[in-house]
C-alpha positions as CSV (number, residue, x, y, z in Angstrom):
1,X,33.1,43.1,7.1
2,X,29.7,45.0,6.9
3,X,28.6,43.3,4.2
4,X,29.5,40.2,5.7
5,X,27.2,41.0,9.1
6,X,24.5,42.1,6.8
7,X,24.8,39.1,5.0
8,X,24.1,37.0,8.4
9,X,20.9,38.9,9.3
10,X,19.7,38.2,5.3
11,X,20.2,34.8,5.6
12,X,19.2,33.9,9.4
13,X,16.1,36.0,8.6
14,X,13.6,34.1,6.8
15,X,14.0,31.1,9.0
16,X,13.4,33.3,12.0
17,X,9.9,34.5,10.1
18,X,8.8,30.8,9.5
19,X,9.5,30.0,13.6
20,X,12.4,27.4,12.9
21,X,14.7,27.5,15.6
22,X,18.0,29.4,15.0
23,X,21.4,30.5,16.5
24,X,21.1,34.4,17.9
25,X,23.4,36.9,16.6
26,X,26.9,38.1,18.4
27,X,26.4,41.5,19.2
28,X,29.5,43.0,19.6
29,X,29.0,47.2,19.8
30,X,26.5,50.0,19.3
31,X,26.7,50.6,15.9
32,X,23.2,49.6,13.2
33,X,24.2,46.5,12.3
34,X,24.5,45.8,16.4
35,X,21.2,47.0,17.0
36,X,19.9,45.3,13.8
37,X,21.4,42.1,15.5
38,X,19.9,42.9,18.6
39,X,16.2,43.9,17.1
40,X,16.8,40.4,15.2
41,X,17.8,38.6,18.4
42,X,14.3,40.0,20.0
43,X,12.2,38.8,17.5
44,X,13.6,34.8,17.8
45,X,13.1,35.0,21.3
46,X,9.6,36.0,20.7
47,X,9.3,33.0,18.1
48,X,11.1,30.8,20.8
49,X,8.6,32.2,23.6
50,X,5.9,31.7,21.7
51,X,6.9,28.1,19.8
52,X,7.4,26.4,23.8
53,X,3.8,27.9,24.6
54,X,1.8,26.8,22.1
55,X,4.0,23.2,22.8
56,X,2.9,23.6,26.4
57,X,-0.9,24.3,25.5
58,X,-1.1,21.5,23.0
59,X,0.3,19.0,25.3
60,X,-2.2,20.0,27.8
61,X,-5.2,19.7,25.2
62,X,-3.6,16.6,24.2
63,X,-3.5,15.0,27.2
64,X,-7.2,16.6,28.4
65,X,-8.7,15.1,25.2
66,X,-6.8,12.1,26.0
67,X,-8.6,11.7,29.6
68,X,-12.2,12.6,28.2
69,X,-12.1,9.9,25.6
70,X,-10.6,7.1,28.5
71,X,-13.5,8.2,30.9
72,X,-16.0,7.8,28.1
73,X,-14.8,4.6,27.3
74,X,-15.4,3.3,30.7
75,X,-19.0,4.2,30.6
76,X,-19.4,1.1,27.8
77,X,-18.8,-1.9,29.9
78,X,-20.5,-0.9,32.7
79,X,-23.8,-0.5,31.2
80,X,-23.7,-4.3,30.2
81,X,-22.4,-5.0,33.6
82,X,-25.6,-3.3,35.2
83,X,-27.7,-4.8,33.3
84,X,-26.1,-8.1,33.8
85,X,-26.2,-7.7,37.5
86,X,-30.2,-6.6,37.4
87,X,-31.3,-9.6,35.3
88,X,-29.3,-11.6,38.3
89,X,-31.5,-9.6,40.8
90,X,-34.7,-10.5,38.7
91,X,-34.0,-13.7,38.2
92,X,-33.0,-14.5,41.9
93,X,-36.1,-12.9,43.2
94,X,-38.3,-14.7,40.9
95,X,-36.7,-18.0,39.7
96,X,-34.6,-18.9,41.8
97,X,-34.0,-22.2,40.1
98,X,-33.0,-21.0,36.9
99,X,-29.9,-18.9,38.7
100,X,-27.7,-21.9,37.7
101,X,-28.8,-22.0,34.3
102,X,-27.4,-18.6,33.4
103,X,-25.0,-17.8,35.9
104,X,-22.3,-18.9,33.8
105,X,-22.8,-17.3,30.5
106,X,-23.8,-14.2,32.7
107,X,-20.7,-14.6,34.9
108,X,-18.3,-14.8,31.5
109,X,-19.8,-11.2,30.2
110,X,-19.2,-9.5,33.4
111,X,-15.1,-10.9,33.5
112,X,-15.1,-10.0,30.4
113,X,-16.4,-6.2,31.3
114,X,-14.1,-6.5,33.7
115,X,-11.1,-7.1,31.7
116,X,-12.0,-4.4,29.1
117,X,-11.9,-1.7,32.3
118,X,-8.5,-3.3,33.7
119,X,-7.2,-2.4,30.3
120,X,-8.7,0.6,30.6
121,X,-7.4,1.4,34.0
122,X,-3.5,0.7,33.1
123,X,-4.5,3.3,30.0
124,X,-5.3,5.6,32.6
125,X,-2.5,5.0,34.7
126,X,-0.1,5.0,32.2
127,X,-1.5,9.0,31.0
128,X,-0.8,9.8,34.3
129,X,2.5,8.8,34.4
130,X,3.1,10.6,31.1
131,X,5.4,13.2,31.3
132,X,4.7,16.4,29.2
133,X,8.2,17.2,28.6
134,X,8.9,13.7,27.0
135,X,6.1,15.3,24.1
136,X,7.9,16.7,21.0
137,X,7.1,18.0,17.6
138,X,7.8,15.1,15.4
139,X,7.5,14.1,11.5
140,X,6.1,11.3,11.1
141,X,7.0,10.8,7.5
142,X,10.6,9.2,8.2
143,X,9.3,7.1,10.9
144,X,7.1,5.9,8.8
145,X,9.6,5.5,6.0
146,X,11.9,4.1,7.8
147,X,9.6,0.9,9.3
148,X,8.1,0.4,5.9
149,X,11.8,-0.3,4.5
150,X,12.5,-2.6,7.8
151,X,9.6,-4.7,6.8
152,X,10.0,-4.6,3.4
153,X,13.5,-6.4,4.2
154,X,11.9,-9.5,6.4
155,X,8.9,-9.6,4.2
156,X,8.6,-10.1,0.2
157,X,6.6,-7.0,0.1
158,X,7.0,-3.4,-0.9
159,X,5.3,-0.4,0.0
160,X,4.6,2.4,-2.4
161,X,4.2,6.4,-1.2
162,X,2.4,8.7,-3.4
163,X,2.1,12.6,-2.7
164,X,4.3,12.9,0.6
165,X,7.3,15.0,-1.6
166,X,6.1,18.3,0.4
167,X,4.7,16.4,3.4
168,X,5.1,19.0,6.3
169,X,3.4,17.8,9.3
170,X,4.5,17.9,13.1
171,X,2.9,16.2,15.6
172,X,3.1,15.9,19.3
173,X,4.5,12.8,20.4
174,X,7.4,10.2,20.5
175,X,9.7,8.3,18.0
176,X,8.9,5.4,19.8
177,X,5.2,5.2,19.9
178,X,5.0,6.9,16.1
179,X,7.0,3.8,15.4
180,X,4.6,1.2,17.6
181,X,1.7,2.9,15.6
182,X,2.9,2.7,12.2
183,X,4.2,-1.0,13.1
184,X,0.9,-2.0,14.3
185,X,-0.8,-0.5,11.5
186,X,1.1,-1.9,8.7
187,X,1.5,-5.8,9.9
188,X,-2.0,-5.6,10.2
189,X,-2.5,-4.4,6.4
190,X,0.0,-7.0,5.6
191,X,-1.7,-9.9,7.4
192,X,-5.1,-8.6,6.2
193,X,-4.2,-9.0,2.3
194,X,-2.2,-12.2,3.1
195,X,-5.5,-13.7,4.7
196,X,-7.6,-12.0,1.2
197,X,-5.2,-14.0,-1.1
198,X,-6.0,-17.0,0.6
């Protein structure tokens, strides 16, 4: 039997050391191997503590980062649209009679501005309404395998994978938009050689 409980802290060990999550140990009496279970059962609830922080702060930079790059983007159209709205001004103040002239092109530039920060808006509002916890640690490498193969079923195609045999990689996110990524991403490649090959 002691052979047995040390044979539980050998092998629950070395996954504790590399943070995976684990089951913690029974502890059943005040003997070493108890307090060995309980000095073991410490240190994955330190590796647990620690494994949902660094989640936390990397959703937070995450969705930070995510914020900075929509407000930047909004900045783009309405430079255009100033200027757009200026050369109105100007052209208003001093020739009147060439307003109608190029009211219409400049009318279709600023709806189109427009559009491009609607877009942008339901972007934003959509971050908003992202909730942190629905963030996980994810491999993409099945996902990815996994809508490869589905296309390569509707489509006389096949997709070839080189160097992903030790592919460790997690990354913050959902199935569900890994898979609207990679879906996106590959159609595209598809279409894009289909329209090279004439």
């Amino acid at each position: 039997k002691l052979s047995s409980r040390i044979a539980e802290v050998v092998k629950i060990l070395p996954a504790v050391l590399k943070g995976k999550t684990v089951h913690r140990l029974p502890v059943k009496g005040k003997d070493e191997i108890s307090h060995l279970y309980l000095a073991v059962n410490m240190l994955v609830d330190n590796y647990e503590k620690e494994k949902k922080l660094t989640i936390q702060l990397e959703k937070e930079r995450l969705i930070t980062q995510l914020a900075r790059e929509i407000a930047h983007e909004i900045k783009n159209p309405l430079t255009p649209m100033k200027l757009s709205i200026q050369h109105l001004e100007d052209v208003l103040k001093d020739n009147p009679a060439e307003l109608i002239k190029i009211y219409p092109k400049i009318s279709l530039r600023l709806k189109n501005n427009i559009e491009i920060l609607n877009s942008l808006s339901e972007r934003f509002s959509a971050l908003a309404k992202m909730e942190l916890d629905s963030l996980i640690p994810i491999n993409p490498l099945p996902i990815l395998i996994e809508t490869a193969e589905r296309l390569m079923v509707k489509k006389d195609i096949k997709f070839v994978l080189t160097g992903v045999e030790d592919f460790q990689c997690f990354i913050l996110g959902t199935e569900e938009a890994f898979r609207r990524v990679f879906l996106n991403i590959i159609k595209n490649s598809v279409e894009a050689v289909s329209e090279d090959d004439g």
